[in-house]
N, C-alpha and C positions, 0 to 999 in steps of 0.2 A: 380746181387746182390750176393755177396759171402756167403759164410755161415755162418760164422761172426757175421754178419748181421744178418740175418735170426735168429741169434739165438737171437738176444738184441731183434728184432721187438717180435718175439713169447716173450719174458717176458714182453716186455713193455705191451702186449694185453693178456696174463695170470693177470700181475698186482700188486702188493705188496701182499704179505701175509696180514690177517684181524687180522691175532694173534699173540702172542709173546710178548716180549719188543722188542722197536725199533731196538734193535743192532739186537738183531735175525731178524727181519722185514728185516733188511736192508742187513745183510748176504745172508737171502733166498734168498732176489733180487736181489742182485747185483754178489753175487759170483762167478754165473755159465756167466756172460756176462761182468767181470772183464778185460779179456783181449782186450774183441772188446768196452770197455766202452768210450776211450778217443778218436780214431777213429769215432764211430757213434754221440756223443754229439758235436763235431769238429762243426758239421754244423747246431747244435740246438742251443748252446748254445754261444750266440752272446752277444759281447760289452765286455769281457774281459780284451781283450787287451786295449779297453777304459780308463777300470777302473785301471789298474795298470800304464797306463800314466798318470793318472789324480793324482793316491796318489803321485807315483812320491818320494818313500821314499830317504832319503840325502844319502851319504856313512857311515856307523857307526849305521844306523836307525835301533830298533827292532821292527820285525814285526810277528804278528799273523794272521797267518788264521784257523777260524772255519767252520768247512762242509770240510774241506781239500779235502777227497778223493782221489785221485791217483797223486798228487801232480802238477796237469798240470799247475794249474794257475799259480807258481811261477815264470815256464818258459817264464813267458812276460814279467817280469822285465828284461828277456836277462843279458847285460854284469855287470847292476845293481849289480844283485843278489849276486854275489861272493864279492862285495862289500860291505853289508851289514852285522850288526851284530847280536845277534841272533834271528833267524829266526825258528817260531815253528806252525808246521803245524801240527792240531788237526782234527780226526772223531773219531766217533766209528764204524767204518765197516775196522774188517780185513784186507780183501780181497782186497779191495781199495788202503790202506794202505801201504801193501806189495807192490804195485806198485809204490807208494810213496816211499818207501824205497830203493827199485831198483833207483827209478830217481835221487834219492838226496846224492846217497849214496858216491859221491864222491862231495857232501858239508861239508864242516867240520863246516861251521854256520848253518846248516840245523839240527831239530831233525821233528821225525817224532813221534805223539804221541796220543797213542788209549783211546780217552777218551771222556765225554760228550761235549756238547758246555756249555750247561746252567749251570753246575756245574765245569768245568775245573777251577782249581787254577793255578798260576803261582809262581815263586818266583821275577816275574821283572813285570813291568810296558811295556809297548808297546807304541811306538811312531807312527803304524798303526796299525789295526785291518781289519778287511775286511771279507765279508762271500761273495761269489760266487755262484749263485745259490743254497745257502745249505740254507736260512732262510725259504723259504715255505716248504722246507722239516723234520724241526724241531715241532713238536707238539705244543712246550714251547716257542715258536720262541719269545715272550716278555719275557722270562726267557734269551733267549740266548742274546737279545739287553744287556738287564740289565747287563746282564754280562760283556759283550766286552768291555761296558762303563766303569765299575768296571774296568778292567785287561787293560783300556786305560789311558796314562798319561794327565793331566791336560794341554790341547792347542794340542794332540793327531788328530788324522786322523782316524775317520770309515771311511768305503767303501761298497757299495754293488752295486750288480748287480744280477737281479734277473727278472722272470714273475711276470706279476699283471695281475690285473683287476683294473679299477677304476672306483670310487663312479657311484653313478648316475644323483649325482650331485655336480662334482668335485670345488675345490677353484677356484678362477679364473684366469686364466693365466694357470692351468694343461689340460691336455685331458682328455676328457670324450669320454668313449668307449659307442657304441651303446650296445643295449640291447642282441643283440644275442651276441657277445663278452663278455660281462656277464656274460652270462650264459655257453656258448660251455666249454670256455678255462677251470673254477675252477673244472667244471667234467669230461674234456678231461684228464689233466693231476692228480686228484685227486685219478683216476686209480691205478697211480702208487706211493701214496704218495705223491703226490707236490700236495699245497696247495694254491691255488692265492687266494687271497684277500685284498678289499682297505686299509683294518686296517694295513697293515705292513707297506704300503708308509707311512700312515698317522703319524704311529706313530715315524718312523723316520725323519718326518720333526719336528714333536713332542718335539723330546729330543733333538737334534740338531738344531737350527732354523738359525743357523748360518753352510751355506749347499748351494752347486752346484747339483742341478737337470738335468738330461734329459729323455726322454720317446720316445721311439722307437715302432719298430714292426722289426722282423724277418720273415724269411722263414723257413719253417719246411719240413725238409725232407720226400719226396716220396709224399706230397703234394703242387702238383704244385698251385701258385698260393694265397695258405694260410700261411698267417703271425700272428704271435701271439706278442703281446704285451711286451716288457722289459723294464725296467729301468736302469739308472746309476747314483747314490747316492753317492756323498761325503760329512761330513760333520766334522765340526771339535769341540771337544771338550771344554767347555769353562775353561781359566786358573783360 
C-alpha cells in the first residue's frame, strides 16, 4: 500500500468535518487527499463509463456536469469529447477543481467552474446534464435535481450514477436490499458525507418517468469480498 493511499484511507476513517459550510466541509476533506483522489476512487467508484456510453451526447451536444470534482468523468467520453460543444464542468471544492483545470486545460470547449450545484446559473440550456456520484453528496440533492432539470433543454438527457440503498419494499421489478445492506452502507459511507437513500432513486424515476434503469453491486477496496450497491439512471426530459 503506498502512502498515497494510506493517506485517503486515514481521512476517509478521520471523516468529513461536522462544521463549516459545505465548500469548507469539502475543502477540509478532500484537499490534503486531492492528488491520490482519482487513483483510490478508480476502484470504488464503478459504472462510469456505463453512464457516459448510455448519454452518448451527438457531436455539437452541450453538456453539464454537477459534483464535477477533478474532472475524471469527462475522460470516458474519450475521442467524443473534443467533439463536443460547450462543456461545463461545476463543484465547489477548490482543490478538486485545480485538477480539473490541469486535465482540461488543453480543451478549448471545456470550462471548469467553482460554484454550487443547486443554485448554479447558466447562460445556455444543456442537451445532457449528468451528476456522477456527487448527488448523495449534496445536502439539497432535491435542490440540485430541480435544477439540472431547470438548466436542461426540453427532450434533454439526465444522467446519474451513484450508491443507494433501497426501500424495504421496493416497486416491483427493482431490488430490494436486505436489511443489513440498509443499514451498514447509509452509515458506512455517511462518515464521510455521502448520503444513500431510497428517496434519491425514487425521486428520479419521479421527475423523469420516461428513463433507463439499472442496479448493481461493486467491490470496494481492501474489502475483500464486500460489494456495495449502485445505480445507473438515464432519463430524458419531456419536450
Amino acid at each position: 500500500m503506498s502512502a498515497g493511499e494510506l493517506q485517503v484511507l486515514w481521512r476517509l476513517l478521520r471523516g468529513q468535518p461536522q462544521h463549516g459550510s459545505l465548500a469548507e466541509r469539502l475543502t477540509a476533506f478532500y484537499a490534503p487527499q486531492a492528488a491520490q483522489y482519482d487513483a483510490f476512487r478508480e476502484r470504488l467508484l464503478h459504472g462510469r463509463a456505463d453512464l457516459m456510453a448510455r448519454l452518448a451526447p451527438l457531436p455539437g451536444a452541450s453538456v453539464l456536469e454537477l459534483g464535477a470534482g477533478t474532472g475524471r468523468n469527462v475522460e470516458f467520453f474519450g475521442e467524443r469529447l473534443a467533439q463536443l460543444g460547450a462543456v461545463e464542468l461545476v463543484d465547489l471544492c477548490p482543490a478538486l477543481l485545480a485538477l480539473a483545470r490541469q486535465r482540461t486545460a488543453d480543451l478549448a470547449n471545456v470550462r471548469v467552474i467553482e460554484a454550487d450545484a443547486v443554485t448554479y446559473q447558466s447562460a445556455q440550456l444543456f442537451d445532457v446534464v449528468y451528476f456522477s456520484y456527487a448527488l448523495t453528496m449534496i445536502p439539497n440533492w432535491e435542490g440540485a435535481l430541480h435544477n439540472a432539470l431547470a438548466l436542461l433543454k426540453p427532450g434533454g438527457t439526465l444522467g446519474v450514477v451513484d450508491f443507494y440503498v433501497s426501500e424495504a419494499q421496493p416497486t416491483a421489478g427493482l431490488v430490494r436490499h436486505d436489511a443489513l445492506t440498509r443499514w451498514l452502507w447509509p452509515r458506512w459511507f455517511g462518515h464521510d458525507g455521502v448520503h444513500l437513500q431510497p428517496a434519491q432513486l425514487m425521486t428520479l424515476r419521479h421527475l423523469l418517468p420516461n428513463h433507463e434503469l439499472s442496479e448493481h453491486r461493486a467491490p470496494v477496496p481492501y474489502l475483500p469480498g464486500v460489494r456495495v450497491p449502485y445505480y445507473v439512471f438515464v432519463g430524458w426530459k419531456p419536450i
